[in-house]
C-alpha positions in Angstrom: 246.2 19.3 -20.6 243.7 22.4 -20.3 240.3 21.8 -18.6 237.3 23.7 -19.5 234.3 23.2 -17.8 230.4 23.4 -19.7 226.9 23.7 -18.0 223.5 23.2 -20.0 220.6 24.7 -18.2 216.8 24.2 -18.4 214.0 24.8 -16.0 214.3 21.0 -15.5 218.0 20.2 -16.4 221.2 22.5 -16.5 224.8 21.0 -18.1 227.3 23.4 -17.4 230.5 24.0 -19.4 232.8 26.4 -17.8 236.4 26.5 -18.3 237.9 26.2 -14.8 236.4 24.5 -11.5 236.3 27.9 -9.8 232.2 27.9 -9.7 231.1 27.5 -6.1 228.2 24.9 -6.3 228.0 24.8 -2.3 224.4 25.4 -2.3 222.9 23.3 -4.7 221.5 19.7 -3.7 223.0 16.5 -3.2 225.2 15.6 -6.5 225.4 12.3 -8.1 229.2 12.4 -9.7 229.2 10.1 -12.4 232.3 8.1 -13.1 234.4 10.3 -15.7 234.7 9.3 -18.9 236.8 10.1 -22.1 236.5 9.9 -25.9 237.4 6.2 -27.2 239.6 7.7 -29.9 243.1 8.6 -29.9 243.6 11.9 -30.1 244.3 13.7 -33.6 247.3 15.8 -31.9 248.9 15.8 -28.6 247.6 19.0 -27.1 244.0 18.1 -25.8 241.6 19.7 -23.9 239.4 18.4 -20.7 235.4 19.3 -20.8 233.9 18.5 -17.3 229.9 19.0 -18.0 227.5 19.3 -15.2 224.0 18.1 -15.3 221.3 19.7 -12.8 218.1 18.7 -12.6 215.9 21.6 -11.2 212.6 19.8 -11.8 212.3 19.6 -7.8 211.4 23.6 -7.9 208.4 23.1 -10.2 205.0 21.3 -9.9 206.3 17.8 -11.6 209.4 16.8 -10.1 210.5 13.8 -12.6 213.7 12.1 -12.8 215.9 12.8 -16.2 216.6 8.9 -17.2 220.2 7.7 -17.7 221.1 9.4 -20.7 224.4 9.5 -23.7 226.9 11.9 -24.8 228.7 12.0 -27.9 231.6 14.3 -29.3 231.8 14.1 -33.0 232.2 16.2 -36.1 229.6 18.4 -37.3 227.7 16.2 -39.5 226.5 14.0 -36.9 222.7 14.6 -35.3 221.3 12.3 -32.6 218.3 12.9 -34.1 216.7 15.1 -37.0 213.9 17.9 -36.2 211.4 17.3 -38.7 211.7 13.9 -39.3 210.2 10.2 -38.8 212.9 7.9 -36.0 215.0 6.3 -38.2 215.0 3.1 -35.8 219.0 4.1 -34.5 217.8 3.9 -30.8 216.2 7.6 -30.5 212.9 5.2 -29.6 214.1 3.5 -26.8 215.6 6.2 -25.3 212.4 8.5 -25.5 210.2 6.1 -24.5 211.7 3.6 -21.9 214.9 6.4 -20.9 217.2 3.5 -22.5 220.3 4.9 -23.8 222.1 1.4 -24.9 220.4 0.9 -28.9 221.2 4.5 -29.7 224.6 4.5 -28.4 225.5 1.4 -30.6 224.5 2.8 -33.6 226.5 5.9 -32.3 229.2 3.4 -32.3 229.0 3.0 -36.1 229.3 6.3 -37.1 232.9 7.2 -38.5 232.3 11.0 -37.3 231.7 10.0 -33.8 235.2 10.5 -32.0 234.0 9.2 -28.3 230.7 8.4 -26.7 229.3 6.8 -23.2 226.3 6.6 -21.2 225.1 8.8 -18.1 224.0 8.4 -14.7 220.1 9.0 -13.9 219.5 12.3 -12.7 216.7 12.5 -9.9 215.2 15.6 -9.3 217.3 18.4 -7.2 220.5 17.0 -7.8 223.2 17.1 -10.4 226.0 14.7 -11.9 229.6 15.8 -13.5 231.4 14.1 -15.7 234.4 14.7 -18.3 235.1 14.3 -21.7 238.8 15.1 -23.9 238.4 16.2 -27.0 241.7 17.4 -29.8 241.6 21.1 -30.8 243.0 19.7 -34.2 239.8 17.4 -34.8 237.4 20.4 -33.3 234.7 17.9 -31.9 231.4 19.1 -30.9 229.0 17.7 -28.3 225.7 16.2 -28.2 224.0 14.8 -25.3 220.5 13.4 -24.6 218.2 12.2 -21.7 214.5 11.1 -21.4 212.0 13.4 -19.3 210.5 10.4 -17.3 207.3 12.2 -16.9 206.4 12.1 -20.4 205.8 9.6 -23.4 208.4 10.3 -25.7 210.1 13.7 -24.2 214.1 14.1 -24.5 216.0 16.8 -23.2 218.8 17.3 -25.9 222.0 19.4 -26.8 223.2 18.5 -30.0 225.9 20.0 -31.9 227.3 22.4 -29.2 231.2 23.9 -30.4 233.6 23.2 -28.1 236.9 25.2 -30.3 236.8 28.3 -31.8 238.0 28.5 -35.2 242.0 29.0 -34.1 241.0 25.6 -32.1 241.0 27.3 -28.7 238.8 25.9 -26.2 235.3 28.4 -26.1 234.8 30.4 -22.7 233.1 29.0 -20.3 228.6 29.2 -20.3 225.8 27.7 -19.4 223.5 26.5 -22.2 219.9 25.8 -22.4 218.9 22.2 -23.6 215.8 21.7 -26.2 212.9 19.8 -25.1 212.2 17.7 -27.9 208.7 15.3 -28.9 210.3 12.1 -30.6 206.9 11.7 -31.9 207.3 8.1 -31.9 204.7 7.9 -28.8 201.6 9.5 -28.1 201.8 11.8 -25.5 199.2 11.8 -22.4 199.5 14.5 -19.5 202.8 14.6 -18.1 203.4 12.5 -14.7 199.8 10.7 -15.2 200.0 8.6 -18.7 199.2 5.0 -18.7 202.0 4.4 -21.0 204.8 6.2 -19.7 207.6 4.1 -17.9 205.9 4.6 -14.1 203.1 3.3 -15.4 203.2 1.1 -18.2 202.6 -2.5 -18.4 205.7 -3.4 -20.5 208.0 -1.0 -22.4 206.9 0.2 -25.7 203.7 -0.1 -25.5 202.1 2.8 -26.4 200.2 3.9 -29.8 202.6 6.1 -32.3 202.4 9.4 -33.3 204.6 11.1 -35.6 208.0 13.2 -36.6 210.3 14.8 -34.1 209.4 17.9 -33.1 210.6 20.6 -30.7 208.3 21.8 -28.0 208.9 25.1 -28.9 207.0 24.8 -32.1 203.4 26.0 -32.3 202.3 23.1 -33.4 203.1 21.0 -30.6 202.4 21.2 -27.0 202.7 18.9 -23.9 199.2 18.0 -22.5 198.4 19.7 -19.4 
């Protein structure tokens, strides 16, 4: 079985995926290893290929250290979204998870999907430290990977990786890199200054309890901002 190895990086999360465990992470801070995991599906051919990801939370070297909430992953074919830029929550779990950093509805209806070749649930990530886990995917079915987790200083914030390639088109397993995550708005919350909101989950008086808002939107649009 190969083993590649993938890393997602953000100012306040990094998942890595490198091919190879050659990477010396011997300064970094304490790690949280999750238990690994592997796709629920048999595989569509016998040669198969191990992904460790790594997770880092770097939110410890800025001014709002927040925790990244337990979290999902997914492999699955390329017509599968967690969620859809643009567009209302459907009410498949995105919600829960951007709100309340509740993983569990969104992963059921994950579970549904006929694209979706493997999925499971992730650790918390506190600030300064990171957790690794694995997934196997077949070259033959080239899977792609999604994963998600709640910024726990917000409203409705989710860090987010969808649709990352894991093959190239010969079905060999891509070089190893470090990708940057999207911050994403669910919209489905109002969103009060980050760390300080009554209705965010440090704070709230029960979960889900805070006035909507609107569609999903990245961050990065000019349209949207986090309140200072």
């Amino acid at each position: 079985m190969n083993r590649t190895l993938i890393n997602l990086s953000t100012l306040l999360l990094v998942a890595g995926l490198f091919a190879g465990c050659g990477k010396d992470r011997s300064n970094r801070a304490a790690t949280t290893t999750a238990a690994p995991v592997a796709s629920s599906a048999a595989p569509v051919q016998s040669e198969s290929v191990t992904f460790e990801i790594v997770i880092e939370n770097l939110s410890d070297q800025t001014s709002l250290p927040s925790p990244l909430s337990p979290g999902l992953w997914a492999l699955h074919s390329d017509a599968t979204q967690l969620f859809q830029g643009g567009a209302p929550d459907t009410g498949a779990g995105l919600e829960a998870l951007a709100e309340d950093g509740d993983p569990t509805n969104l992963l059921a209806s994950l579970g549904l999907d006929p694209q979706v070749l493997g999925s499971g649930r992730l650790d918390p990530t506190p600030p300064g430290t990171t957790q690794t886990f694995q997934v196997v995917a077949s070259r033959a079915a080239r899977s792609r990977l999604s994963l998600a987790a709640m910024l726990v200083a917000s409203n409705d914030s989710v860090y987010a990786s969808q649709g990352v390639e894991l093959f190239d088109a010969a079905g060999q397993p891509l070089a190893s890199r470090v990708l940057t995550p999207g911050l994403y708005d669910a919209g489905t919350e109002a969103n009060e200054p980050l760390g300080r909101g009554r209705h965010q989950p440090a704070r709230q008086a029960a979960p889900n309890s805070g006035p909507r808002e609107g569609v999903v939107t990245p961050f990065s649009a000019g349209t949207r901002v986090l309140p200072r």
